[in-house]
N, C-alpha and C positions, 0 to 999 in steps of 0.2 A: 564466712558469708560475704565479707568484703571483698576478699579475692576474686569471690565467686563472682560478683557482680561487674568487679571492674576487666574481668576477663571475657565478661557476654557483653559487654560495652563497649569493648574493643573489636571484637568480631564484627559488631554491628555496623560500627564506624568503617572500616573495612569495607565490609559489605554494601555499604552504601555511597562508596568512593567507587566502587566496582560500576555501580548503579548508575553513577553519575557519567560515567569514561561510557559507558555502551550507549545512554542514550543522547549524548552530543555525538556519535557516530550519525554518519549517513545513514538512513534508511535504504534498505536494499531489496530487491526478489527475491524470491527462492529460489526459483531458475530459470535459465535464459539459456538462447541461445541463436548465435548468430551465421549468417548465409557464409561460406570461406571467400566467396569471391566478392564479397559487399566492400567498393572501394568508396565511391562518391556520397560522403556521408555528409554534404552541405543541403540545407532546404533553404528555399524561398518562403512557402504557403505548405503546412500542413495543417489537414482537417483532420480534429478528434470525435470518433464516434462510439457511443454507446451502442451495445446492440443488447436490444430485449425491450420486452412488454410494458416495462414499466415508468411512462414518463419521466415520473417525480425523478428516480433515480437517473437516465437517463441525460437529465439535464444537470442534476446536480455532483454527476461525474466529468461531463465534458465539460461543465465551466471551472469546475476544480482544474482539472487537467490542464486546461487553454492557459489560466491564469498563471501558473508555477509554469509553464514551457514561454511562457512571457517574459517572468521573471528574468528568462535564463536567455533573454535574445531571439529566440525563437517566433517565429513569424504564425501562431498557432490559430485556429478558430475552429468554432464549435459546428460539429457534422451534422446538427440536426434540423440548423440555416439551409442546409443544401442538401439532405436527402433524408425528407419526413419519414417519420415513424410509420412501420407495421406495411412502408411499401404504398404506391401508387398504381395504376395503371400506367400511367408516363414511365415510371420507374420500377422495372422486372425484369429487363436483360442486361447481360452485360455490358452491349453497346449503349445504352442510356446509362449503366452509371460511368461508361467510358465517358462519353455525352459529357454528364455534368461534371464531371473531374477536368477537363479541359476548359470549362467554359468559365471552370472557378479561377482554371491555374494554376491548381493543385499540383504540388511535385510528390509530397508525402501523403499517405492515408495512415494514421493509429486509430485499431480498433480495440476495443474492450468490452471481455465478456464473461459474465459469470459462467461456468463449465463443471463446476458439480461442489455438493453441499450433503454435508453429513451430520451426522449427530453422534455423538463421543461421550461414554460412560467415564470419570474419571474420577479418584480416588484423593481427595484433599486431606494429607495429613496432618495430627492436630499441631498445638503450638503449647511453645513453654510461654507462659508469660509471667512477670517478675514485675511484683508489685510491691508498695515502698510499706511498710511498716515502721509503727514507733515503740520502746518502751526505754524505760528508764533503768538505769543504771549509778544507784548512790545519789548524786547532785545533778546528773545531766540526764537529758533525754537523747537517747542515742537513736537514729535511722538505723533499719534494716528492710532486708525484702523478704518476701516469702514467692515461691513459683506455686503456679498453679498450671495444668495441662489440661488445654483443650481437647476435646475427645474428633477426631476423625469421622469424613462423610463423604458420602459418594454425592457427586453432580452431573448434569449432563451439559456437554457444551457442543456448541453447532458451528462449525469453521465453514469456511467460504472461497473457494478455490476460483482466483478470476485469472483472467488470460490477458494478456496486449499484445497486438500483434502491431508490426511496421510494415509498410507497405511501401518500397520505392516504386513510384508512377510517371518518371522522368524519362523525355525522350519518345519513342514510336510506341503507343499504348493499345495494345491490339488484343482480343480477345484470344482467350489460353495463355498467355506472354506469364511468365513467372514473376513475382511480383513482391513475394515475401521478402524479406532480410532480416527478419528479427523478430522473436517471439520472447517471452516474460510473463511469468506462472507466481502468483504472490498467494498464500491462506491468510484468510482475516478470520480469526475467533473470538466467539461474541462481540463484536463492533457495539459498542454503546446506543450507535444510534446509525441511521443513512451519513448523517453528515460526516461521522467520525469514521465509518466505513471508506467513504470516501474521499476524504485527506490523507485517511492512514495510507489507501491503495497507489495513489497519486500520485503521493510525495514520493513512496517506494520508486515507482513506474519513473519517474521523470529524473530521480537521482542515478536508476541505474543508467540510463538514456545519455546523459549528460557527464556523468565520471566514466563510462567508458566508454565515451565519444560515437555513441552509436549514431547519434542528429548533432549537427552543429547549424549556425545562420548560414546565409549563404550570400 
């Protein structure tokens, strides 16, 4: 029984060294992908913006965002300063938000947007768990364990598929003019909360940005 336990104790410890090495890693995307001819990769002024219905979120993606693109030198601020929610009259062509894109100063645009959400049947296997016992033995009381197995359940989990897009806006800005250089696809599954949703996706988005030099200051 001793063996027994000092061998699932080993595992663990293992296991949990593993544990520790992935998540001091960078957080990263799931997938990206960049323009072949994207060379001038310095900004001056990038605006981050939320796109969708729902303020609360809205705001509290682009100041996550603004704030970790700060950290990192970046000149960032929040898109929702310069072009309100849900659209204006002022603000429905493209030459208006050419318009305000020049008049900010804007070299970069990052947008973000949720792009589809699913719901996932998924099968949680049970668990051994090893629990301490005592009985005696002549003059001493000797420790042991006894296992017990949890029995197995199905749950459903709801993941979250958002998008970032980059947007270089440097130089002659003319309606049609191509504009993309970089996109970034990250799934959040069950996010604890908006907030945690939105550091999780953030930190993701600005590490990959930043490790493979896609935005640098300028």
């Amino acid at each position: 029984m001793k063996k027994k336990f000092l061998r699932t104790l080993a595992a663990l410890s293992i296991l949990f060294a593993m544990g520790l090495q992935q998540a001091c890693g960078p957080a990263k995307m799931g997938s990206t992908w960049t323009k072949e001819t994207y060379q001038d990769r310095g900004y001056s002024k990038i605006a981050v913006i939320g796109i969708g219905k729902d303020l609360t979120a809205r705001n509290t993606f682009e100041k996550d965002a603004v704030a970790l693109l700060k950290e990192q030198g970046i000149n960032a601020v929040e898109g929702i300063l310069m072009f309100p929610p849900g659209g204006t009259e002022e603000i429905r062509t493209a030459e208006e938000y050419i318009k305000i894109i020049k008049e900010n100063n804007l070299d970069g645009v990052i947008t973000m947007a949720l792009i589809n959400s699913k719901e996932t049947d998924r099968y949680k296997p049970g668990e051994t768990l090893y629990v301490p016992s005592y009985y005696r033995v002549g003059e001493y009381i000797v420790r042991g364990y006894q296992s017990f197995n949890t029995p197995g359940y199905y749950t459903t989990e709801k993941s979250y598929l958002i998008e970032a897009i980059l947007y270089n806006v440097k130089g002659d800005l003319h309606k049609g003019k191509e504009t993309m250089v970089w996109t970034g696809q990250s799934s959040l599954i069950e996010p604890a909360s908006l907030q945690n949703a939105s550091e999780s996706f953030t930190k993701r988005m600005v590490n990959q940005l930043i490790t493979d030099g896609i935005i640098a200051p300028k």
